[in-house]
TIVOBA-384598 format. One line per field, with one value per residue (C-alpha): x, y negated, z negated. Coordinates in nm, 4 decimals, decimal comma, m for minus. Example, Ala and Ser with C-alpha at 12.3 -4.5 7.8 and 13.67 -1.06 7.14 Angstrom:
BEGIN
px <- (1,2300 1,3670) .
py <- (0,4500 0,1060) .
pz <- (m0,7800 m0,7140) .
This chain:
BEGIN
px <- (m5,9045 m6,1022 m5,9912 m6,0035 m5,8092 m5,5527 m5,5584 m5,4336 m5,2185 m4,9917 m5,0815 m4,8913 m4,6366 m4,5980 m4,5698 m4,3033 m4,1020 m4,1738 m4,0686 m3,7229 m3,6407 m3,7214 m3,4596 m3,2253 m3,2238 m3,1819 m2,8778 m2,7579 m2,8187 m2,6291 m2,3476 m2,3324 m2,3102 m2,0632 m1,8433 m1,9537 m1,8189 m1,4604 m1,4459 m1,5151 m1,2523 m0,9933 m1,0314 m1,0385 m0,7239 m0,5365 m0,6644 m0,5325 m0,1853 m0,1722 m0,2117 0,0944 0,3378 0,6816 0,8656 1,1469 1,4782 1,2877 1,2548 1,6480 1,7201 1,5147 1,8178 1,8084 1,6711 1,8895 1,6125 1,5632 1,3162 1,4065 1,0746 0,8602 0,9919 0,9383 0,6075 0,5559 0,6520 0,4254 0,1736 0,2203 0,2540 m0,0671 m0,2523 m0,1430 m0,1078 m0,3608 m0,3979 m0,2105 0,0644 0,3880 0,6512 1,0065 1,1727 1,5299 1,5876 1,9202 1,8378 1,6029 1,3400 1,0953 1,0726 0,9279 0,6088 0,3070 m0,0511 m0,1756 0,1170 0,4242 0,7295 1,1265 1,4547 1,6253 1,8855 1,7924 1,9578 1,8469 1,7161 1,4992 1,7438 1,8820 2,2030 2,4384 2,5913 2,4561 2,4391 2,7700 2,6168 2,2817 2,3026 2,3386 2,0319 1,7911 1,8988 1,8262 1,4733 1,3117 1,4475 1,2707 0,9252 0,9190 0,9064 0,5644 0,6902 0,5033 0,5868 0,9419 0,9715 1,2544 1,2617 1,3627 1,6831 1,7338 1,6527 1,9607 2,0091 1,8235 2,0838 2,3650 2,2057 2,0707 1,9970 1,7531 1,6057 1,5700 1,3630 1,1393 1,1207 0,6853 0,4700 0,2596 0,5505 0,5178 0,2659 0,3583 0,6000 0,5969 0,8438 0,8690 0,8832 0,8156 0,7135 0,7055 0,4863 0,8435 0,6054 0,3459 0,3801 0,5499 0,2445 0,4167 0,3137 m0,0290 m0,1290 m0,0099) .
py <- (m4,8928 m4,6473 m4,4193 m4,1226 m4,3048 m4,4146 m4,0260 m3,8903 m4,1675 m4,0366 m3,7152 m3,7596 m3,9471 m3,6435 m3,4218 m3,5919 m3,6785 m3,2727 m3,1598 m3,3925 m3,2594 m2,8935 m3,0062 m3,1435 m2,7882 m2,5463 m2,7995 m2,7408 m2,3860 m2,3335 m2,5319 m2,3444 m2,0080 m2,1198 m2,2292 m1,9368 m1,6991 m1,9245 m1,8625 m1,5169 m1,4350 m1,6464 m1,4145 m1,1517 m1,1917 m1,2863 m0,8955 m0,7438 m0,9593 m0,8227 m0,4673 m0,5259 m0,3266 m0,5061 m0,5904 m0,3209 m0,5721 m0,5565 m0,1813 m0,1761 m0,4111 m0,2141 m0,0545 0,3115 0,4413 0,7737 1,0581 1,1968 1,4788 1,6291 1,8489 1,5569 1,3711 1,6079 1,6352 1,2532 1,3128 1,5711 1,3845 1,0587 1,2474 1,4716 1,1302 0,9427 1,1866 1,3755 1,7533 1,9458 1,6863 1,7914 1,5787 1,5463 1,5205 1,3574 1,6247 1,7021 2,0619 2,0785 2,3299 2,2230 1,8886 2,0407 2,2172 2,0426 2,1695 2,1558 2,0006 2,1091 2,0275 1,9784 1,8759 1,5661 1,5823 1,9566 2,2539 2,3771 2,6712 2,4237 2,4425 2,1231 2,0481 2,0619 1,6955 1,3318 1,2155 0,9945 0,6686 0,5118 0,6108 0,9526 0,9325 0,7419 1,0413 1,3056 1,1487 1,1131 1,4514 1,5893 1,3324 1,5634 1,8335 1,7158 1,5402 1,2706 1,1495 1,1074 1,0421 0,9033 1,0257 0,7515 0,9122 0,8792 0,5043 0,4533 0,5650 0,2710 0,0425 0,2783 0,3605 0,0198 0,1445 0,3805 0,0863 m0,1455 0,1120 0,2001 m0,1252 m0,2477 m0,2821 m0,0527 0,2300 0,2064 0,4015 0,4281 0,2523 0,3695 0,4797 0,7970 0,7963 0,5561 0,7330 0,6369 0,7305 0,6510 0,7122 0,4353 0,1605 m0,1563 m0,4246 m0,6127 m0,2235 m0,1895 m0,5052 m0,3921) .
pz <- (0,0751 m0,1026 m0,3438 m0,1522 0,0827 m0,1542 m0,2970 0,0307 0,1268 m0,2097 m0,1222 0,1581 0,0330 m0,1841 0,0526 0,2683 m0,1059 m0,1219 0,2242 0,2136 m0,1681 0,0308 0,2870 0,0560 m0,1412 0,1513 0,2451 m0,0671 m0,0429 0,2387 0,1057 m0,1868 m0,0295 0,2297 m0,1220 m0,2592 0,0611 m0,0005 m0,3437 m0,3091 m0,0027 m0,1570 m0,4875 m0,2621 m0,0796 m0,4260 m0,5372 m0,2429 m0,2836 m0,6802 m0,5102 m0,2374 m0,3172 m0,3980 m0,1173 m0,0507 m0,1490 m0,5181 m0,5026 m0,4361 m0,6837 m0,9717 m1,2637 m1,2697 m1,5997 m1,7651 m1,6943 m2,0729 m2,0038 m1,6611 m1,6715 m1,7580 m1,4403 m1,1695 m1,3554 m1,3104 m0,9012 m0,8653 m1,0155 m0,7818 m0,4916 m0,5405 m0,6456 m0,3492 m0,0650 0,1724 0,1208 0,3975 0,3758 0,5309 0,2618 0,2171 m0,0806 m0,1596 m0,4113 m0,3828 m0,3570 m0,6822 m0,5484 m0,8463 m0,6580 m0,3707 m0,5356 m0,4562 m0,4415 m0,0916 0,0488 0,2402 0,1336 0,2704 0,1365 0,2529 0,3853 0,5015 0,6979 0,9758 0,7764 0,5548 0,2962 0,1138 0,3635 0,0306 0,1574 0,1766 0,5320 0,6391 0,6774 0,7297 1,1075 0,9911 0,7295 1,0023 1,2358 1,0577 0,9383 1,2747 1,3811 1,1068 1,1519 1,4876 1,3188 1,1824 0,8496 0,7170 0,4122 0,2581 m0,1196 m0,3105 m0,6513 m0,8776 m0,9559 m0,5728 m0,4595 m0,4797 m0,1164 m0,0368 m0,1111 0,0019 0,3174 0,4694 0,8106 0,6582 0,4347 0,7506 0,8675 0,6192 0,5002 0,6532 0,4309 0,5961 0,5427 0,1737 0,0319 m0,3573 m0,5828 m0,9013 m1,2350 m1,0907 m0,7491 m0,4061 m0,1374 0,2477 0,5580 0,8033 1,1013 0,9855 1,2957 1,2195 1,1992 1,5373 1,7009 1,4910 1,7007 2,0404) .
């Protein structure tokens, strides 16, 4: 064998070495970035799972804190619910008649429980039947939104009919110190995938 022979028989050699290391790396390539797309949708999903709001039993559960500056906590409710809800909004409020909770920039907003004149009805509803009532006559009436002051969550434990209800993740829109605030008309997921 010459040597020009024996030059392009390693050349060759060389290049098949070359060509299987080339194979080698894109396998690892694509490896990699298939770990790399697990990795990164795993994190992903443990974000969006941080973000979930707590589930409604925790809301419930949550002591109420004495209000010490009454201003300062509408303030705080006006805040969340200009933050987190769409201008032109149509909102109610359980305010207990507290007009101050029902001024919002861009927004509409009712008492619950209200009067027929839009007034705050002066009474709590009778029972959870009552409350659940009264809320999807009033989502007819174009209301969207219905936001429980924190002084007021406590109608979530008192009225459970009305908690079973609003109680989708997909109903909950803010929970917060101030406030948590509900889209009632927001389909259960079972009816988001029908």
């Amino acid at each position: 064998m010459t040597d020009a022979a024996l030059r392009t028989a390693r050349d060759a050699e060389r290049m098949i070495w070359i060509r299987s290391r080339l194979l080698s790396t894109r396998a690892d390539d694509v490896r990699l970035r298939s770990l790399l797309v697990l990795v990164h949708e795993s994190l992903r999903r443990r974000a969006a799972e941080e973000d979930t709001p707590p589930p409604l039993a925790d809301v419930v559960a949550e002591p109420f804190e004495e209000i010490a500056d009454y201003s300062m906590f509408v303030e705080q409710v006006r805040a969340a619910a200009e933050r987190e809800l769409p201008d032109g909004a149509q909102v109610l409020v359980v305010s207990r008649g507290d007009p101050e909770l029902l001024r919002f920039k861009g927004r509409r907003a009712g008492h619950f429980p209200q009067a027929r004149s839009g007034e705050w009805a002066g009474f709590y509803p009778a029972d959870g039947h009552a409350a659940l009532e009264h809320l999807e006559g009033l989502l007819q009436e174009g209301y969207e939104f219905l936001i429980f002051p924190s002084s007021s969550r406590w109608w979530l434990a008192y009225y459970p009919e009305l908690a079973s209800f609003l109680d989708a993740p997909s109903r909950l829109v803010h929970h917060g110190p101030a406030c948590t605030i509900f889209k009632p008309g927001a389909a259960w997921p079972q009816e988001a995938a029908a």
